[in-house]
Structures are given as structure tokens and as C-alpha cells.
C-alpha positions as CSV (number, residue, x, y, z in Angstrom):
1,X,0.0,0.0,0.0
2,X,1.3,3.3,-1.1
3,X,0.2,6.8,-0.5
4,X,2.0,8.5,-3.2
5,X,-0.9,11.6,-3.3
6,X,-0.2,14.6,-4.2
7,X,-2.5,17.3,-5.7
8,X,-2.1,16.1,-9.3
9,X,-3.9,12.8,-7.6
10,X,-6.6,14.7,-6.0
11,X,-7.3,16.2,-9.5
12,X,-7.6,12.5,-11.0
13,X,-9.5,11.6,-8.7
14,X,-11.8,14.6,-8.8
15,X,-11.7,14.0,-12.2
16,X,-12.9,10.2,-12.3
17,X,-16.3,11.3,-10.5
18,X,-17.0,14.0,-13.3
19,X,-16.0,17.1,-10.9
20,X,-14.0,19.2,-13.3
21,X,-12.5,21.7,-11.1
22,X,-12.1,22.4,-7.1
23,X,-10.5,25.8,-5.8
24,X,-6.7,25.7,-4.5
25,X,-7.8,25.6,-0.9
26,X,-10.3,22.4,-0.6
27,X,-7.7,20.6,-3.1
28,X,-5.1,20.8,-0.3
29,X,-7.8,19.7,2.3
30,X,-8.9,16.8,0.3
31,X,-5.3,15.5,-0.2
32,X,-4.8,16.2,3.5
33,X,-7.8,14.0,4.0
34,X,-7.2,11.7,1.7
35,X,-3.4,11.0,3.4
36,X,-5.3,10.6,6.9
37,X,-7.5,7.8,5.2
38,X,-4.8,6.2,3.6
39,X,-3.5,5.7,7.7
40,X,-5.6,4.7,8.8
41,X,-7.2,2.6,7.0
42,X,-3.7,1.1,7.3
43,X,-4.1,1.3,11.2
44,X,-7.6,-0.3,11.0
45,X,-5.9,-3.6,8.8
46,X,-2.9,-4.0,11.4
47,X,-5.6,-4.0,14.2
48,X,-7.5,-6.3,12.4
49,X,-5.2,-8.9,11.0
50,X,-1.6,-8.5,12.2
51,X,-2.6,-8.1,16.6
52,X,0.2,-9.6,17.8
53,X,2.5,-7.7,15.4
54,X,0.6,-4.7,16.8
55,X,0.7,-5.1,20.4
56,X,4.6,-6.1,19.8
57,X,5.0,-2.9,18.1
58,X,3.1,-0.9,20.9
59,X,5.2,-2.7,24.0
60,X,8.4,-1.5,22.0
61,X,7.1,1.9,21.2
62,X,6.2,2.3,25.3
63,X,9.9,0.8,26.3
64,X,11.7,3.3,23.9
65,X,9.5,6.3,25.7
66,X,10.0,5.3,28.9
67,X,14.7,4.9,27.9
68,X,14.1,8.3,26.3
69,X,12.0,9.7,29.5
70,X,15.2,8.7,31.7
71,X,17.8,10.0,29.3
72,X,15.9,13.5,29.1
73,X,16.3,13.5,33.1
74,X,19.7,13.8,32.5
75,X,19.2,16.5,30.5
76,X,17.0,19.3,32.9
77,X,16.7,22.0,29.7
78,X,14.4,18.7,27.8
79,X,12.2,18.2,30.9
80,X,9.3,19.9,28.9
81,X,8.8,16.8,26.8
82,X,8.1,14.5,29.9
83,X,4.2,15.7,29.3
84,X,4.3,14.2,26.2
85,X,6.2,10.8,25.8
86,X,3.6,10.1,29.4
87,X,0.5,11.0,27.5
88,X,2.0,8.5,24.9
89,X,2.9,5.6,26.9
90,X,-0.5,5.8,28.3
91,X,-2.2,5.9,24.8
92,X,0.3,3.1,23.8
93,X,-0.5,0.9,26.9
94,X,-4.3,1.3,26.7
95,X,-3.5,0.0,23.3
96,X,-5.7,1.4,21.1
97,X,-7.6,5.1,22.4
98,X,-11.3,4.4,22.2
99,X,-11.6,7.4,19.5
100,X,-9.6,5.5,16.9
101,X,-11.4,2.1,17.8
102,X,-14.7,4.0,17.1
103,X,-13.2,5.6,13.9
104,X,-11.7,2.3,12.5
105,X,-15.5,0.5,13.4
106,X,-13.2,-2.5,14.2
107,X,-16.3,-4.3,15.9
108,X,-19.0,-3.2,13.0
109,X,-17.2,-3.1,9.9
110,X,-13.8,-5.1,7.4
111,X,-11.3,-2.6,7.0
112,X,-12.3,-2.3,3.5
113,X,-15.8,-1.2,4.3
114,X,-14.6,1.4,7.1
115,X,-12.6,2.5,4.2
116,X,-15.4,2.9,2.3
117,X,-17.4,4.7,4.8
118,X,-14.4,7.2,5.5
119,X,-14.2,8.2,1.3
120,X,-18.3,8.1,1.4
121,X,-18.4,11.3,4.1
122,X,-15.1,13.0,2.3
123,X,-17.2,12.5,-1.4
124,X,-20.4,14.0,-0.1
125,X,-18.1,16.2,2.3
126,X,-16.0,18.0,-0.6
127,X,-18.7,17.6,-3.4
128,X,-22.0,18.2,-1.6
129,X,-23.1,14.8,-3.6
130,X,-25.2,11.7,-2.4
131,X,-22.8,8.6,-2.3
132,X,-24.9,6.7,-4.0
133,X,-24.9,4.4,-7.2
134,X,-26.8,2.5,-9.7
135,X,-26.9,-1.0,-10.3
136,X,-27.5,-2.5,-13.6
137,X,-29.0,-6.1,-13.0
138,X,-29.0,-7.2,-16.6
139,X,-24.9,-6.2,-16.8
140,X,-24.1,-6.8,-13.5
141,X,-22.5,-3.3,-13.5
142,X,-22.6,-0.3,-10.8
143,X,-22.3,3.3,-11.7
144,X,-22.4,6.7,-10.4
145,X,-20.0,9.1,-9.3
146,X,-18.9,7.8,-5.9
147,X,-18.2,4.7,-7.3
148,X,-16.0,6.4,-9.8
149,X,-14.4,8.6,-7.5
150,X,-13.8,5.6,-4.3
151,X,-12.0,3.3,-7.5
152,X,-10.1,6.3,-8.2
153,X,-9.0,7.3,-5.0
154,X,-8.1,3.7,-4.1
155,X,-5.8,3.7,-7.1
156,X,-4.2,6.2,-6.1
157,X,-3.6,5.3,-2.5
158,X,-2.2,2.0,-3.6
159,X,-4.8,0.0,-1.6
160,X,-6.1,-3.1,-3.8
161,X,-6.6,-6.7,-3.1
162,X,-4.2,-9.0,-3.5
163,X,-2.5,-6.6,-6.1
164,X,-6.3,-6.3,-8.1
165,X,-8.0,-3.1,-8.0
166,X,-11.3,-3.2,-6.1
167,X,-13.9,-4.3,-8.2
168,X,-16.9,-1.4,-8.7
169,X,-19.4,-4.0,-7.4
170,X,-17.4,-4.6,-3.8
171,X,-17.0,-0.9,-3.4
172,X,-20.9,-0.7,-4.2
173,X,-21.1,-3.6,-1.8
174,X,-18.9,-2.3,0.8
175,X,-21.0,1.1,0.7
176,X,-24.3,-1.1,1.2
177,X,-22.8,-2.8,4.2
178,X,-21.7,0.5,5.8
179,X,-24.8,2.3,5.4
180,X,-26.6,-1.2,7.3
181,X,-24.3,-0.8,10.0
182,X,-25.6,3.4,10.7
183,X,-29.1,2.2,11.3
């Protein structure tokens, strides 16, 4: 997975869903949010599927703030950044803040749906459009803008399956699933 975005991207993606132009300002704010996505959608797959990786990478995290909170008392002029590396070893030792658990809808959703959910509210956030799509039974196609713009923007953040772009029909699906779990 690879979040190689930069404004050029945003304009594709923009681009895919039929939006032909967005001023200079929400174009930085939709790469900005695009980026944050792209995290943690990354976050929300570790927590999923790698835990043990994750908590091993959390234990090491807290033991390397705790050395650097004893080499800093050796040095009185960095005392200010005790605050900090505490409020971090207790995020890291709580394991996950409740915040991001609620954000990454670990219990509700797959990591590809969250994702789904997360480009859903920045499409209708950015382009004042219904996420929605149609679905052609006879083709077995789905259309519409979101769809165009979510298959975009996963290209461009490098997130596919197995090396496969999503298929329109499992980001249609996905979108489904996610709008089951707000009721």
C-alpha cells in the first residue's frame, strides 16, 4: 500500500467522479484527508489482521519512551517533553484510544468497508453529492459518481486486493454494508 498523493492525484480523482474543477484551498484539504485515510485505513488492517505484530510494536514503542523519559532527566533543559512521551505511553499501553477504535468500526465493519465509509463522508463532504450508485442487473455493472471517485482514489492510494483493483461492485457492496451498520 502506497500513498504516493499529491495534488495532481486529487485532481484525478476529482476528475474520475465527473468534478472538473475544485479551488486551491479544498484541493489541499482533500489530499490532506485523503493522506489521513490512507493511515488509517492502514491502522484499522494491522488491528485487524496482524494483533500480535501490533501489540509487539506498541510494547516497543512504550519501552523506547519510557529509555528516552530517563535520558531527558539527565538532561533538565528537555524536561518539557516529559508531558508528552507520558501522554503517549499511556495511549500506547491502553492500546488502542477508544476514539480511533470508534473511527476504525473495528467491531462493526472489514477494514475495507470502514474505508469505504471514510471516502463516502469526504465525497459528499468535498462535493456536496449523495454517495450513492446504480446498479445495472442485466450487466451486473454499478455506476455513479462515488463509485467512480472511491476506485479512483483507491488507485491512487495503492490499496487493492491482493495486487487487483477493487472491483466497482465490492466498493458498491462495501458502501451497502456500511450504510446497514448506521441504522
Amino acid at each position: 500500500m502506497s500513498a504516493g498523493l499529491d495534488l495532481a492525484a486529487v485532481d484525478r480523482i476529482a476528475s474520475a467522479a465527473g468534478i472538473s474543477s475544485i479551488d486551491e484551498k479544498k484541493r489541499k484539504e482533500l489530499l490532506a484527508d485523503l493522506e489521513g485515510i490512507c493511515s488509517l485505513h492502514r491502522t484499522g488492517v494491522d488491528a485487524r489482521y496482524k494483533p500480535a505484530e501490533h501489540k509487539d510494536r506498541l510494547l516497543r514503542i512504550t519501552a523506547m519512551a519510557k529509555r528516552l523519559m530517563s535520558l531527558i532527566k539527565k538532561e533538565p533543559w528537555l524536561a518539557h517533553h516529559n508531558a508528552a512521551l507520558s501522554r503517549l505511553i499511556d495511549e500506547a499501553e491502553r492500546d488502542m484510544p477508544l476514539r480511533l477504535t470508534a473511527v476504525l468500526s473495528i467491531q462493526q465493519t472489514s477494514a475495507f468497508e470502514n474505508l469505504v465509509g471514510l471516502l463516502q463522508r469526504t465525497f459528499e463532504k468535498y462535493f456536496n453529492l449523495s454517495a450513492g450508485y446504480t446498479k445495472n442487473d442485466i450487466e451486473e455493472t454499478v455506476s455513479g459518481p462515488f463509485i467512480d471517485f472511491a476506485q479512483a482514489a483507491l488507485c491512487e492510494m495503492g490499496i487493492n486486493k491482493d495486487g487487483i483493483p477493487y472491483a466497482r461492485n465490492s466498493i458498491a457492496n462495501a458502501l451497502t454494508m456500511v450504510r446497514k451498520t448506521k441504522t
